[in-house]
C-alpha positions in Angstrom: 0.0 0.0 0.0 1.6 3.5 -1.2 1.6 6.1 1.6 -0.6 9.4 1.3 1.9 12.2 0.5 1.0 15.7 0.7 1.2 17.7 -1.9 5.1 19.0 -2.5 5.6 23.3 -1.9 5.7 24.9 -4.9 8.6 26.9 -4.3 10.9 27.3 -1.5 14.5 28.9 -0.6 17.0 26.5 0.7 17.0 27.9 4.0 13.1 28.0 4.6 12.9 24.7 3.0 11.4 21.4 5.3 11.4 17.7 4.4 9.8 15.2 5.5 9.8 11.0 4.7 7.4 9.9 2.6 5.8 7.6 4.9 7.2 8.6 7.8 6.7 13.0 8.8 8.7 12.1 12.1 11.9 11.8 9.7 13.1 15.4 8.9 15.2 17.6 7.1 15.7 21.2 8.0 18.9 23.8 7.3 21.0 26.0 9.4 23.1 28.7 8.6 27.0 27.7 8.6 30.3 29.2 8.1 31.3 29.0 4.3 34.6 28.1 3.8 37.4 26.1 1.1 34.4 25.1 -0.8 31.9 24.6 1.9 28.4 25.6 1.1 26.5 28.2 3.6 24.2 25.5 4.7 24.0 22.7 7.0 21.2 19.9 6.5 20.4 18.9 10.0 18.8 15.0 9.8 16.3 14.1 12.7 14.3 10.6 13.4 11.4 11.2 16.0 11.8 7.3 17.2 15.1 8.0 18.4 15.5 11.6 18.5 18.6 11.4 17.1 20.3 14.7 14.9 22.9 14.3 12.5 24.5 17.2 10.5 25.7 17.4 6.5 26.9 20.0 4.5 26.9 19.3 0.6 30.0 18.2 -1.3 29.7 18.1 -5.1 33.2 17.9 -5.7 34.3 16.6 -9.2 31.8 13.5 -9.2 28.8 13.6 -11.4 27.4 12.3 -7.5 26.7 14.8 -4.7 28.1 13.7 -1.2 26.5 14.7 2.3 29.8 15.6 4.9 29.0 14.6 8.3 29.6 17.8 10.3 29.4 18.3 14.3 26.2 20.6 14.9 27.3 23.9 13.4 24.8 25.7 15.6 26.9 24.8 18.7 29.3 28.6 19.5 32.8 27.7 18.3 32.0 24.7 15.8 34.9 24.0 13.4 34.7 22.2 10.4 36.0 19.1 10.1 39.5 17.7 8.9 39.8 17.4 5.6 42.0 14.6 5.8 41.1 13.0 8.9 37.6 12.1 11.1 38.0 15.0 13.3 34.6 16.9 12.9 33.0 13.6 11.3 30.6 11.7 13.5 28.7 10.1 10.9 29.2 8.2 7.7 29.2 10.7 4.9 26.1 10.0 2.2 24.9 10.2 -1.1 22.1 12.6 -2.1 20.0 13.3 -5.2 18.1 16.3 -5.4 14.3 15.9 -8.1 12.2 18.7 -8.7 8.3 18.1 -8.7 8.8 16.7 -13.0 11.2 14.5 -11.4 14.1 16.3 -13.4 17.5 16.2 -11.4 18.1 19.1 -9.4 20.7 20.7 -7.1 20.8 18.9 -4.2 23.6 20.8 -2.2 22.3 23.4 0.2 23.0 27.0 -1.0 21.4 30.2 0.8 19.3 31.7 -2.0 18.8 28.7 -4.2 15.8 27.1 -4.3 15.4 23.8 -2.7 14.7 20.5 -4.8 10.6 18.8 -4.2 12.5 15.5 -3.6 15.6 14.4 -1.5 16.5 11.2 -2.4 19.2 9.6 0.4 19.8 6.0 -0.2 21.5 5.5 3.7 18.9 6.7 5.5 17.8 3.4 6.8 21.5 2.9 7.8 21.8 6.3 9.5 18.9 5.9 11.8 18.4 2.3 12.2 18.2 1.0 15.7 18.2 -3.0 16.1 15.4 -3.8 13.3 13.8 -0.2 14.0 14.4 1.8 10.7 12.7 4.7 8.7 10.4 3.1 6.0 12.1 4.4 2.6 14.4 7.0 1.3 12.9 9.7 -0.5 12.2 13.1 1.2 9.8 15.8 -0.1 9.3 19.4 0.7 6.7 20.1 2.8 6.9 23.6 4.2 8.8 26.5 3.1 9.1 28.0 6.8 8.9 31.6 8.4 12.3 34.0 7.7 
């Protein structure tokens, strides 16, 4: 049986933008503003599970791949947050994922957070079971889609 999805936003700036799990609203998405830097976007994706009301934080890495990577980060809300090594797993808590970015035609789209841009209808992250999965307790799919465009 296919969930009931609400309809996507129309529009939405990356840094108003929400996401939810198709299937499960408990799994979110939201951004918060983060010091750019050697490449680093102005964004942070901040990844939350109601069931276990565990956060993990990504910035978007597009790199030189034709793929876009999710960087796990330390919470870049927290006063003096530093991003992480380069080279090392300082600043890293989490596995670093892949993301895909749709808009509502299913086109691809953008998916690295950028202040300003507009924010893609769909998420697709593969590891999301893998990120939040506790014993056989797991988020039902992988696909994200924007629900609210919230309040400046």
């Amino acid at each position: 049986m296919m969930p009931v999805v609400a309809p996507p936003v129309a529009a939405c700036p990356w840094e108003r933008a929400r996401y939810e799990l198709i299937g499960d609203p408990g799994a979110t998405i939201i951004t918060a503003a983060m010091t750019p830097g050697w490449g680093r976007p102005d964004l942070a994706l901040r990844f939350r599970w109601r069931v276990t009301g565990r956060a993990l934080w990504y910035f978007g890495d597009r790199g030189s791949a034709s793929i876009e990577h999710l960087i796990s980060i330390d919470d870049p809300t927290i006063a003096g947050w530093l991003p992480p090594d380069p080279d090392g797993r300082r600043g890293r808590p989490g596995p670093d994922l892949v993301i895909m970015g749709y808009a509502a035609n299913l086109s691809g789209a953008e998916a690295v957070a950028r202040r300003g841009d507009l924010a893609p209808t769909y998420l697709v992250v593969p590891e999301t079971a893998d990120i939040f999965r506790v014993g056989a307790e797991r988020p039902p799919n992988t696909i994200y889609h924007l629900t609210a465009c919230l309040s400046p």
